[in-house]
C-alpha positions in Angstrom: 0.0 0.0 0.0 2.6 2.4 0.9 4.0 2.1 -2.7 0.6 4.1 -3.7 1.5 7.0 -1.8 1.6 10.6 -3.8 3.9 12.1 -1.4 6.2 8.8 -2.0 6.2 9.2 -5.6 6.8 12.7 -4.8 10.0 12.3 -3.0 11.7 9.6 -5.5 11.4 12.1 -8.4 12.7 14.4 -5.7 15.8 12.7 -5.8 16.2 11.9 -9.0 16.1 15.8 -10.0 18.0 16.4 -7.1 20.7 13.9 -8.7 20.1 16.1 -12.3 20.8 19.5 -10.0 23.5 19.1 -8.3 25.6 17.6 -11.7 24.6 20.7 -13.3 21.3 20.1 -15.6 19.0 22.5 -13.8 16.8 23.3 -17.0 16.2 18.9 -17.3 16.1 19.0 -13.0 13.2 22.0 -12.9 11.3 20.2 -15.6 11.4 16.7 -13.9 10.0 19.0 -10.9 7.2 20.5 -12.4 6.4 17.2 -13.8 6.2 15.6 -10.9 4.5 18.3 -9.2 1.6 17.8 -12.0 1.3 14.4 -11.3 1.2 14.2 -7.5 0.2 18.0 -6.5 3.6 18.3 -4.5 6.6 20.7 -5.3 9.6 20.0 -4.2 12.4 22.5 -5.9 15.4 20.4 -6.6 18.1 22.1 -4.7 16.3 21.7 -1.4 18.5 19.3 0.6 16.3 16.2 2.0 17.4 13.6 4.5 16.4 10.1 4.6 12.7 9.0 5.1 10.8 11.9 4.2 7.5 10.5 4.4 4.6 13.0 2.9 1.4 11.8 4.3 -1.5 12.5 2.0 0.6 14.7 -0.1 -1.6 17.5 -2.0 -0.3 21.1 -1.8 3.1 20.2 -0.3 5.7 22.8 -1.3 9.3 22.6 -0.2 10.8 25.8 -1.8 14.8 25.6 -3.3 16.7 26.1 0.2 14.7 24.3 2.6 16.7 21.8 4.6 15.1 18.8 5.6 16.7 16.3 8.1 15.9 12.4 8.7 12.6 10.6 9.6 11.0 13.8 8.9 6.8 14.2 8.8 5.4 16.5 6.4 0.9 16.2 6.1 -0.5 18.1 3.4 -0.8 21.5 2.5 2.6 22.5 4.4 4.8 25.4 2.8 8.5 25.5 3.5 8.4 29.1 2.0 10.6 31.8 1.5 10.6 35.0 3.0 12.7 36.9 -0.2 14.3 36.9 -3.8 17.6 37.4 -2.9 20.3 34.2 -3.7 20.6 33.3 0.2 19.6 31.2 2.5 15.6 31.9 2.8 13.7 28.8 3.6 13.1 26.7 6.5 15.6 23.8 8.1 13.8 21.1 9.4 16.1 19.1 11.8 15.5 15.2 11.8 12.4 13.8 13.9 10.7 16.9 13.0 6.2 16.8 12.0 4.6 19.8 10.6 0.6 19.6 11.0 -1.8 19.5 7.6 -1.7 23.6 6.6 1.0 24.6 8.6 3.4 27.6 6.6 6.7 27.9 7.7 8.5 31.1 6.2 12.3 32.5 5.8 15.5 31.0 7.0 14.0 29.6 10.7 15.2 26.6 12.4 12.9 23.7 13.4 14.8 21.7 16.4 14.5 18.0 16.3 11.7 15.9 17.5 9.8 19.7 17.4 6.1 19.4 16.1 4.3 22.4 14.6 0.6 22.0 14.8 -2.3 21.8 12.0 -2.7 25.6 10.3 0.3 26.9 12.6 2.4 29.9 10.7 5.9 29.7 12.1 8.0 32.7 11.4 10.7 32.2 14.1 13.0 29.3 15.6 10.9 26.5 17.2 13.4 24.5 19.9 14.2 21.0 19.7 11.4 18.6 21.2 8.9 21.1 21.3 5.3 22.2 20.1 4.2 24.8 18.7 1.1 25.9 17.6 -1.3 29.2 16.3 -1.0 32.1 14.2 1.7 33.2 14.9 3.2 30.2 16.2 4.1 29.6 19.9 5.1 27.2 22.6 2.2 25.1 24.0 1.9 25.2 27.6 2.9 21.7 29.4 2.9 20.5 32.6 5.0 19.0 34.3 5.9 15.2 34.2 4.7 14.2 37.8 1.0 15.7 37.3 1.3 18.8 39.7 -0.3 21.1 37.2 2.5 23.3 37.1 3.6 25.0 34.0 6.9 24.2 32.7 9.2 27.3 31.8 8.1 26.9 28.2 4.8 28.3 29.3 6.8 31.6 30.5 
């Protein structure tokens, strides 16, 4: 079943134009791109740099824009923007650390960091650095509260 996954089609053609990019053929790697981005409904530029095991659940609207950064065992759902937040050549894209999962509609923007094992929540716009291994949610993005581990109710500093 997994082999009839968008998002997995997605990612191999991905790598192929990624291949096709980095040796130089940009015209033959964009065009593979936008292929592939007509067939599945995600866009993945191919000079983004993408770990191992991207998995894009359900796919449709995906866009990963040319300097986004994506680590290992990574969880994208659909509609999420890794966007730019310019048109200069520089770094302007997100960098999502390994173990990292972006909710269904979530828009990242510029050149932020997402820490590992951070999650960003369903419709979330994150414009600035989420830490490692936490959640973030809302427009504009912020730290859930927690509490703490032993059930006391108290707020943990991220709540501060």
């Amino acid at each position: 079943m997994a082999l009839l996954y968008s998002g997995l089609h997605a990612v191999w053609g991905y790598r192929i134009a990624h291949a096709l990019w980095t040796r130089g053929f940009r015209f033959s790697a964009r065009f593979l791109s936008q292929f592939v981005r007509f067939l599945t409904g995600v866009e993945i530029h191919p000079a983004a740099e993408i770990g191992r095991r991207l998995f894009i659940d359900h796919g449709a609207g995906v866009v990963i824009g040319e300097t986004a950064e994506i680590g290992n065992d990574v969880l994208l759902y659909h509609g999420v923007t890794l966007g730019g937040d310019s048109m200069r050549r520089e770094k302007r894209h997100p960098t999502l650390e390994s173990g990292v999962t972006v909710g269904a509609n979530a828009t990242l923007v510029g050149a932020i960091t997402v820490g590992e094992n951070a999650s960003v929540g369903a419709g979330s716009v994150v414009v600035d650095d989420v830490p490692a291994d936490v959640t973030v949610a809302g427009v504009p993005a912020e730290p859930l509260k927690a509490s703490s581990p032993d059930g006391s109710g108290v707020d943990s500093p991220l709540s501060e």
